[in-house]
C-alpha positions as CSV (number, residue, x, y, z in Angstrom):
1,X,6.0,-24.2,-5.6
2,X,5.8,-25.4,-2.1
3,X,7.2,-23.6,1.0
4,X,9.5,-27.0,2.4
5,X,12.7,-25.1,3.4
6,X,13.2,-26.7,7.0
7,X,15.8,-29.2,5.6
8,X,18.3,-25.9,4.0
9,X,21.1,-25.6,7.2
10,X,22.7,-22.9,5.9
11,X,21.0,-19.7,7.2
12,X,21.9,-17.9,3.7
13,X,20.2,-20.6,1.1
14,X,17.2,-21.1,3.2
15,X,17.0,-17.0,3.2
16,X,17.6,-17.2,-0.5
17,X,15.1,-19.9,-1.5
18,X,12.6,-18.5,0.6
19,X,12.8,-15.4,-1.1
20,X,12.5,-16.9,-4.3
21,X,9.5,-19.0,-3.7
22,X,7.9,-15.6,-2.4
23,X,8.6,-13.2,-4.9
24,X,7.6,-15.7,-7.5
25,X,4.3,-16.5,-5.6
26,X,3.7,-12.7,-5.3
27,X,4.1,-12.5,-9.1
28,X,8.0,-11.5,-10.1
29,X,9.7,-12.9,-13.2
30,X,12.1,-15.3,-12.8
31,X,15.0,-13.0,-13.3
32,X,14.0,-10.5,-11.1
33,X,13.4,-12.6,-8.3
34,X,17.3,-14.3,-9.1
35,X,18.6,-10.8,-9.6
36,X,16.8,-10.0,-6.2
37,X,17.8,-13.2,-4.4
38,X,21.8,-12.7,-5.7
39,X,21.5,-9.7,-3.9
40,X,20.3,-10.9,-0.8
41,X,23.3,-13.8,-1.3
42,X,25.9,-11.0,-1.3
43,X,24.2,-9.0,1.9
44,X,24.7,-12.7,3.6
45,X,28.3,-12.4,2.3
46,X,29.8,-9.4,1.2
47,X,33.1,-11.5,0.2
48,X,31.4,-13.1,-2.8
49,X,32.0,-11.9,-6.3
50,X,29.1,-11.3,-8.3
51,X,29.8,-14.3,-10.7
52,X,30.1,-16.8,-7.3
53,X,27.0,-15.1,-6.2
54,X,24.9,-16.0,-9.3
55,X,26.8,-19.3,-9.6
56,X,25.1,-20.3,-6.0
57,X,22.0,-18.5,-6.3
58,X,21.3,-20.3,-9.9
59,X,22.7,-24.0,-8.1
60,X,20.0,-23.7,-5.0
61,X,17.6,-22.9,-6.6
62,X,17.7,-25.8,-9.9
63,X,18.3,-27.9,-6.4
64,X,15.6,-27.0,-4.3
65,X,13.1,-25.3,-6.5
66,X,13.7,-26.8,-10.3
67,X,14.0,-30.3,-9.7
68,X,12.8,-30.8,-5.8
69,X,15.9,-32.5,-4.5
70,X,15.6,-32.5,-0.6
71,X,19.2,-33.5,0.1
72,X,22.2,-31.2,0.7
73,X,23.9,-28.7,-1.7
74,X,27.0,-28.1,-2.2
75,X,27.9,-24.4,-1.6
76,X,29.3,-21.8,1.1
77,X,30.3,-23.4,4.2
78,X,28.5,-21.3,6.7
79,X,25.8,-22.3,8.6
């Protein structure tokens, strides 16, 4: 798992994917590192539903960490 973030805009999913990459590095499952990384989602924004959470958190990382993909995600719209 490689540490190639520069490319995420969005302040949250590069704060998410990050964290995810790191707590999997430093040896956490992979659900406690999603359960962790959902959380940090909903500090970014507290508006988010638990479902939508999850829903994103799951999305970014298949994107960035599952298969690799470089481009943009779909997702929240901040930046």
């Amino acid at each position: 798992m490689g540490h190639e973030v520069s490319q995420i805009a969005r302040r949250c999913e590069r704060a998410v994917i990050t964290a995810y990459r790191d707590l999997r590095n430093l040896g956490s499952d992979d659900m406690a590192a999603f359960q962790a990384c959902t959380l940090l989602y909903r500090l970014h924004h507290p508006e988010a539903s638990l479902n939508e959470a999850r829903r994103l958190v799951a999305e970014w990382i298949d994107h960035h960490v599952v298969r690799g993909d470089r481009g943009p995600t779909a997702g929240c719209p901040c930046l």
